[in-house]
C-alpha positions in Angstrom: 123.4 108.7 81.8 122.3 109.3 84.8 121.6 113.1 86.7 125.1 112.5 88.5 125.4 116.2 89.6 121.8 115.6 91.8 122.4 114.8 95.1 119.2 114.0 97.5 119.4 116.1 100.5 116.7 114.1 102.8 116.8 114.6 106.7 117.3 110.8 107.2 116.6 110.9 111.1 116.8 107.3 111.4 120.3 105.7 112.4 121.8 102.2 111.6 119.7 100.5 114.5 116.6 101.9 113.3 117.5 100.1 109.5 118.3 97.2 111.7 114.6 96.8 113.5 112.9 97.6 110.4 114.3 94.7 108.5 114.0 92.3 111.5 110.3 94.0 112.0 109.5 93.1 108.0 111.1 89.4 108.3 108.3 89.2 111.3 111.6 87.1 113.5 112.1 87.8 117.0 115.2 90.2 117.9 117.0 87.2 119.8 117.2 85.1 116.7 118.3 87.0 113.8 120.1 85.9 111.3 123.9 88.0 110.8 124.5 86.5 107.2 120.8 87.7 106.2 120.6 91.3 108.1 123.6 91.9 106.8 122.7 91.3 103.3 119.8 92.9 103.8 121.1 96.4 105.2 124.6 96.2 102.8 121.4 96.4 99.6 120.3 99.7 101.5 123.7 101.1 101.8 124.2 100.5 98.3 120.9 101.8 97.3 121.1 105.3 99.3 124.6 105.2 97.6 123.2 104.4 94.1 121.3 107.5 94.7 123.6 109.7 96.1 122.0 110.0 98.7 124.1 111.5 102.1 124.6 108.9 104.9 125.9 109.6 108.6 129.5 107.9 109.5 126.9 105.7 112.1 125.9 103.7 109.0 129.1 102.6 107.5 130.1 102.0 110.8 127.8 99.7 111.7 128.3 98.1 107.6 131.5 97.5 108.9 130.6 95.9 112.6 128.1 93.6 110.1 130.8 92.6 107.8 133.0 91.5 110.7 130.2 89.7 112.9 129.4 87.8 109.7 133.1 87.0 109.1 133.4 85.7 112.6 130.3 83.2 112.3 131.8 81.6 109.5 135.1 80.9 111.6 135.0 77.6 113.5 134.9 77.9 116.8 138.7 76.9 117.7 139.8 79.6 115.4 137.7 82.5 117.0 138.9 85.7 117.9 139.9 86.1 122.0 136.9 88.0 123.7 138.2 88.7 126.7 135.7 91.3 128.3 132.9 89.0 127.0 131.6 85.8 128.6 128.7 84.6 125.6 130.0 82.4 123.1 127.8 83.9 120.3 129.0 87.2 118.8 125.6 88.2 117.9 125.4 89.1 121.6 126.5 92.4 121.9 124.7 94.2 118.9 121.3 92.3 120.1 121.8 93.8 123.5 122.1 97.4 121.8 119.1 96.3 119.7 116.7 95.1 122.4 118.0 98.4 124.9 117.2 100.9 121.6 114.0 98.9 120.8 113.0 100.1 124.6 113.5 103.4 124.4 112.0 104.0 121.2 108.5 101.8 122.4 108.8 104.1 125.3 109.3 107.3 123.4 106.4 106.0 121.3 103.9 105.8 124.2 105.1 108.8 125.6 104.2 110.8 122.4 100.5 108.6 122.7 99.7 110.2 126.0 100.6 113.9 125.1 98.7 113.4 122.3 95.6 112.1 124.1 96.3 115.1 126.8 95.8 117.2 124.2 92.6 116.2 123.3 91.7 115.9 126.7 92.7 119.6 127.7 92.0 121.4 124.7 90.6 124.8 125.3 89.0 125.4 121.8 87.9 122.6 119.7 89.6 123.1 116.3 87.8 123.7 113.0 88.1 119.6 111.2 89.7 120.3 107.5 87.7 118.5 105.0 90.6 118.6 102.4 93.2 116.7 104.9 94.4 113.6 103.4 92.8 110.3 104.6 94.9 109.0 107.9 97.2 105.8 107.0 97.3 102.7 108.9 101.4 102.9 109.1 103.5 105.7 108.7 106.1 105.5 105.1 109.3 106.1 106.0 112.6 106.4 104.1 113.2 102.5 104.4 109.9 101.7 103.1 110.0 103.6 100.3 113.7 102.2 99.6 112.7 98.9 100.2 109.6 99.6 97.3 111.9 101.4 94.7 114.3 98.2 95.2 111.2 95.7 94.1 111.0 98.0 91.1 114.7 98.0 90.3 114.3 94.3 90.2 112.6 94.4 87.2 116.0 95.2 85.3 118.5 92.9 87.6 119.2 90.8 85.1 119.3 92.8 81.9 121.1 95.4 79.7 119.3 97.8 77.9 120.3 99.2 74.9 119.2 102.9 76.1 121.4 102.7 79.0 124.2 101.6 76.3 123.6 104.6 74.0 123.4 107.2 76.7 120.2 108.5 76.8 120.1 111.2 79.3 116.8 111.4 82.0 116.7 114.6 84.3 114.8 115.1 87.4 113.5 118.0 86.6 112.1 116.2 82.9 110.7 113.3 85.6 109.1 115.8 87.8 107.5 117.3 85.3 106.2 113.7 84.2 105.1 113.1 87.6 102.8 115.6 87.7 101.4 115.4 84.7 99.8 111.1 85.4 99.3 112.2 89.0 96.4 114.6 88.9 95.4 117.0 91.5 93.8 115.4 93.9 94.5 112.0 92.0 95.7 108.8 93.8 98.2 106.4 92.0 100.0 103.6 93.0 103.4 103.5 93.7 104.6 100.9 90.9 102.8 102.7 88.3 105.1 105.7 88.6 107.5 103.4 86.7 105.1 101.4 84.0 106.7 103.6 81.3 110.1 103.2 82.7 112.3 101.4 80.2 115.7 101.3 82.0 117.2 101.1 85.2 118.5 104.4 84.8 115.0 105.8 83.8 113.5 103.8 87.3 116.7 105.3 89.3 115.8 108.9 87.9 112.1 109.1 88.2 113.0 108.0 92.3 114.8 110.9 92.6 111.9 112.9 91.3 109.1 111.4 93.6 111.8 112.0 96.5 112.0 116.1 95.4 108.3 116.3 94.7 107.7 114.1 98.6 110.4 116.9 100.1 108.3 120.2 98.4 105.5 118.6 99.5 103.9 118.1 96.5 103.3 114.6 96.5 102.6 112.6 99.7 102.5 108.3 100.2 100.5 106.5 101.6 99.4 102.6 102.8 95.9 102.4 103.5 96.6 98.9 105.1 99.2 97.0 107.3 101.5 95.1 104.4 99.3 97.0 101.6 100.5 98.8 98.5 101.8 102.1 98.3 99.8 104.8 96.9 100.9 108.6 95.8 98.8 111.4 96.5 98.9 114.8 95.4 96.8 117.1 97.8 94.0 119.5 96.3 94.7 122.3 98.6 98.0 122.1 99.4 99.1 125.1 101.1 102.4 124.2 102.5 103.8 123.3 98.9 107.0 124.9 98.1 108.0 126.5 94.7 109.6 124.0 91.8 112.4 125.7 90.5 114.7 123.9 88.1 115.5 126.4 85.9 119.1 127.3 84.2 
């Protein structure tokens, strides 16, 4: 039913402790007092979604799906049947993966402001002002990244968790290459939809799974772009008027 022989070849840059700040960033709860049973849930759905769409993970990932697993297992144990920790003193055996948490949370904050000040140097020490391009797309209040827009197509997928279509019984077959075609026919040039709408016309989960992996190819050829004009606001799809670094769409044969 689904396109099984398309595989999404994103440059996924993040590792597992980036997934891992992200989800504590979004449940707005201090590093020191997350929750193992609910960050693991919570990075074991992404694992499953990149899987669901066959999507190519580092070894990193699965490693740390398995660190999770045990933590979680270990937390359940009662305390006089815990495992011997012999080169750790703390008790709690969240301890050692917050440590690596709050040490990569440093560096990355200090990357961050790093890449601020070259930034503002270069405004500073520019020889030439540049020319200002009127066609650029409007500048969002946070960046989407690959989590968000996993964590958007997983509200959408809810809409079929509980139920069993008869389309997806009988087979019918959805393409990318049909989707992408779809997607750029309700998302005009220079139009601006949002993100759910995409999938109004979607009547299965396979339909919802397949029309993802379209946006994803049309986001990679740079053809569409997302945005969130606000902190905690809505998605919204863009595709450029003049949009020069576009690549070529080529599904053919």
């Amino acid at each position: 039913m689904e396109d099984k022989d398309y595989k999404v070849k994103l440059e996924i840059f993040e590792g597992p402790l980036d997934l891992l700040l992200y989800l504590i960033k979004k449940d707005e709860i201090d590093i020191y007092d997350v929750s193992i049973g609910r960050i693991t849930k919570q990075y074991l759905e992404y694992i499953n979604t990149f899987k669901m769409l066959n999507v190519e993970l580092a070894s990193e990932f699965i490693v740390m799906a398995a660190n999770l697993m045990y933590l979680k297992s270990r937390e359940l144990l009662p305390q006089s049947q815990q495992p011997p920790e012999e080169d750790v003193d703390e008790e709690d055996p969240r301890w050692e993966l917050i440590r690596q948490l709050v040490e990569y949370k440093k560096f990355k904050d200090a990357a961050q402001f790093l890449g601020v000040q070259e930034v503002k140097g270069d405004e500073f020490f520019a020889t030439s002002p540049e020319p200002i391009d009127l066609e650029a797309p409007i500048m969002t209040v946070a960046g989407v990244g690959i989590f968000d827009l996993i964590r958007a197509f997983q509200k959408v997928l809810k809409r079929f968790e509980n139920t069993t279509d008869i389309r997806e019984i009988v087979g019918d077959r959805f393409t990318v290459a049909d989707k992408i075609e779809h997607l750029l026919e309700i998302v005009p040039i220079g139009g601006r939809v949002r993100f759910e709408t995409l999938f109004s016309d979607a009547a299965s989960r396979v339909e919802v799974i397949v029309t993802f992996l379209a946006v994803l190819e049309l986001m990679k050829l740079n053809h569409l772009q997302v945005e969130q004009e606000q902190i905690l606001g809505e998605f919204v799809v863009i595709r450029p008027t003049i949009n020069e670094a576009a690549r070529p769409l080529d599904f053919g044969g």
